[in-house]
C-alpha positions in Angstrom: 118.9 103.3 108.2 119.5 106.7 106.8 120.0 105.5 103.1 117.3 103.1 103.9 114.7 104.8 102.6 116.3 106.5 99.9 114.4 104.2 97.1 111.1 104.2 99.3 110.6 107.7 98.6 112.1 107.8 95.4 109.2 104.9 94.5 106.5 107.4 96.0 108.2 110.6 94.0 108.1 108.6 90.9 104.7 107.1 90.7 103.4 110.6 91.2 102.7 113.2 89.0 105.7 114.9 90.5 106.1 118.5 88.9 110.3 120.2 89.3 108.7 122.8 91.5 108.1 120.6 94.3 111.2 119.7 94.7 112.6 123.0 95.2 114.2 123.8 98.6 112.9 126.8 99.1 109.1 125.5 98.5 110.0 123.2 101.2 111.5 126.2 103.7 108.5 128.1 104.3 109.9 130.2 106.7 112.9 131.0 104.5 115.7 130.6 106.9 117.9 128.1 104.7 117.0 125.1 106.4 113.8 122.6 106.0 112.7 122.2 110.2 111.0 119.1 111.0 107.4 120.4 111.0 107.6 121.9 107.5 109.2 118.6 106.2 106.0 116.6 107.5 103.4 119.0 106.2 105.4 119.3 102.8 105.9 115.3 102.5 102.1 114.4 104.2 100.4 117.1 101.6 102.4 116.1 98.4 103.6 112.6 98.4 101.7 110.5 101.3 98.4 110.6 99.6 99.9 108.8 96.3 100.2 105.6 98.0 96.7 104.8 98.9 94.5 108.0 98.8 91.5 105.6 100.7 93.8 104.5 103.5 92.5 106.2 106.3 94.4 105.0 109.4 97.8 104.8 107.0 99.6 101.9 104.6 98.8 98.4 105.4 101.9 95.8 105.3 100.9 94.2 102.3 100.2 97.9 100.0 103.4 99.0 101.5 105.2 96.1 99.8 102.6 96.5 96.8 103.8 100.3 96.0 107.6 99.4 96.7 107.8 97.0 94.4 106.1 98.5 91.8 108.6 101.7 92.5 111.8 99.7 92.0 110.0 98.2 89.0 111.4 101.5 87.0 110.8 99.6 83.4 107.3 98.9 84.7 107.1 95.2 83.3 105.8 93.5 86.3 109.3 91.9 87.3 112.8 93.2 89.2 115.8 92.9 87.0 118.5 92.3 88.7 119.6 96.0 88.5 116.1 97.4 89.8 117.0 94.4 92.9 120.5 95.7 93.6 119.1 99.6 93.9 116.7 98.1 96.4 119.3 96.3 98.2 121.7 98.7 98.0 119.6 101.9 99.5 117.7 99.9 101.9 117.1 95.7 102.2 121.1 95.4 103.3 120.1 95.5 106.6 117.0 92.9 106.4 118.2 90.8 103.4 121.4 88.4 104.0 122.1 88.2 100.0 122.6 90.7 97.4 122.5 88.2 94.8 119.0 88.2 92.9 119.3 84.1 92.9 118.6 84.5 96.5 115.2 85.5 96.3 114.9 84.4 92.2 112.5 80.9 94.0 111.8 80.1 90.1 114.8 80.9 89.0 113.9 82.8 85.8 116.4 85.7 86.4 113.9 88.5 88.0 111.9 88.7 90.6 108.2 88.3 90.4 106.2 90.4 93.8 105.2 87.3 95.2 109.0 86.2 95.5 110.0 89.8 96.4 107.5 90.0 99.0 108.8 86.3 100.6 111.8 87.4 101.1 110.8 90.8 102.9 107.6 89.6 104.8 109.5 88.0 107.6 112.2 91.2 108.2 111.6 94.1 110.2 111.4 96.5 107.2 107.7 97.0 107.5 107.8 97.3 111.7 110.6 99.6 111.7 108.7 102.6 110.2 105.5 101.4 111.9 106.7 102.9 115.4 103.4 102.9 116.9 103.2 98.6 115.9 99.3 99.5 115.1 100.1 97.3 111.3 99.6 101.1 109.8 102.1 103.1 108.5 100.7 106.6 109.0 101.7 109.9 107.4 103.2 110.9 110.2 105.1 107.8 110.7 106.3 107.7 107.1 107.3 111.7 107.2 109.0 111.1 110.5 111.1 108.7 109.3 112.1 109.9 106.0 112.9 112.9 107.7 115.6 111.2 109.7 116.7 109.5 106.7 116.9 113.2 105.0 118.7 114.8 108.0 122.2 113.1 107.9 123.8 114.9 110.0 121.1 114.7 112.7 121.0 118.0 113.4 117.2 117.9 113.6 117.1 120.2 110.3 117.7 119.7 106.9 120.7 121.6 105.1 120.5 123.0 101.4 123.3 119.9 100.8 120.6 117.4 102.6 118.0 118.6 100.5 120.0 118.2 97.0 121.5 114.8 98.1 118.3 113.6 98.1 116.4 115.4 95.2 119.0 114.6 92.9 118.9 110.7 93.7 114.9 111.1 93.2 114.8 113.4 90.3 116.7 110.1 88.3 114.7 107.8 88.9 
């Protein structure tokens, strides 16, 4: 579950107007003590990145825009389909544990080679990907929901914080995408 996540918020880091600054670690350690606690994570993540997803939803992300903005995340060419490279980065950092088959010809229904949403959301309806981050099971995922969980996916050691290391493990995966 840790590396889950990973693409997620790369998606939401990428289809915002992310400025270099924001992802420095000590803009993220308020209190400058050399590690990221838990409350500054979610008040960092919530006031910077939560809001590019759906800045109407009030009560949080519904299933279907979840899906919606993670596909077009892992659609890093932006032409509407998943190569089988933008599939396997998905797959890789977090469907492994909700998708049987790596192979894009699993979920490739037309067979054309890449992955259209509908057939990307057909095979990801029926998993638990969705209902895993929705803790509360209200069919919202809520800005505290999604900061609470990417802040478990950050904090690899589970330690409760988040390390210099943490942070830069993660920055540098999102800064490339």
């Amino acid at each position: 579950m840790r590396i889950m996540l990973t693409t997620l918020i790369a998606i939401m880091l990428s289809s915002t107007a992310f400025a270099q600054d924001k992802m420095d670690f000590a803009n993220w350690d308020e209190d400058d003590d050399g590690l990221i606690e838990h409350y500054e994570f979610t008040k960092k993540f919530i006031n910077n990145f939560f809001k590019s997803w759906d800045p109407t939803a009030k009560e949080g992300l519904l299933e279907e825009d979840f899906f919606q903005h993670a596909y077009a995340g892992l659609d890093t060419d932006k032409d509407r389909y998943l190569s089988d490279e933008e599939w396997l980065i998905g797959y890789n950092y977090y469907y492994d544990e909700y998708v049987v088959h790596d192979e894009i010809s699993y979920a490739d229904e037309n067979g054309d080679g890449r992955l259209e949403y509908t057939e990307y959301y057909d095979v990801l309806y029926d998993s638990k990907y969705f209902s895993d981050i929705d803790l509360d099971a209200d069919n919202y995922i809520s800005e505290y929901e999604l900061a609470d969980f990417v802040f478990g996916n950050w904090d690899i050691n589970k330690s409760g914080t988040i390390s210099r290391s943490e942070f830069n493990n993660f920055k540098e995966y999102y800064l490339d995408v």
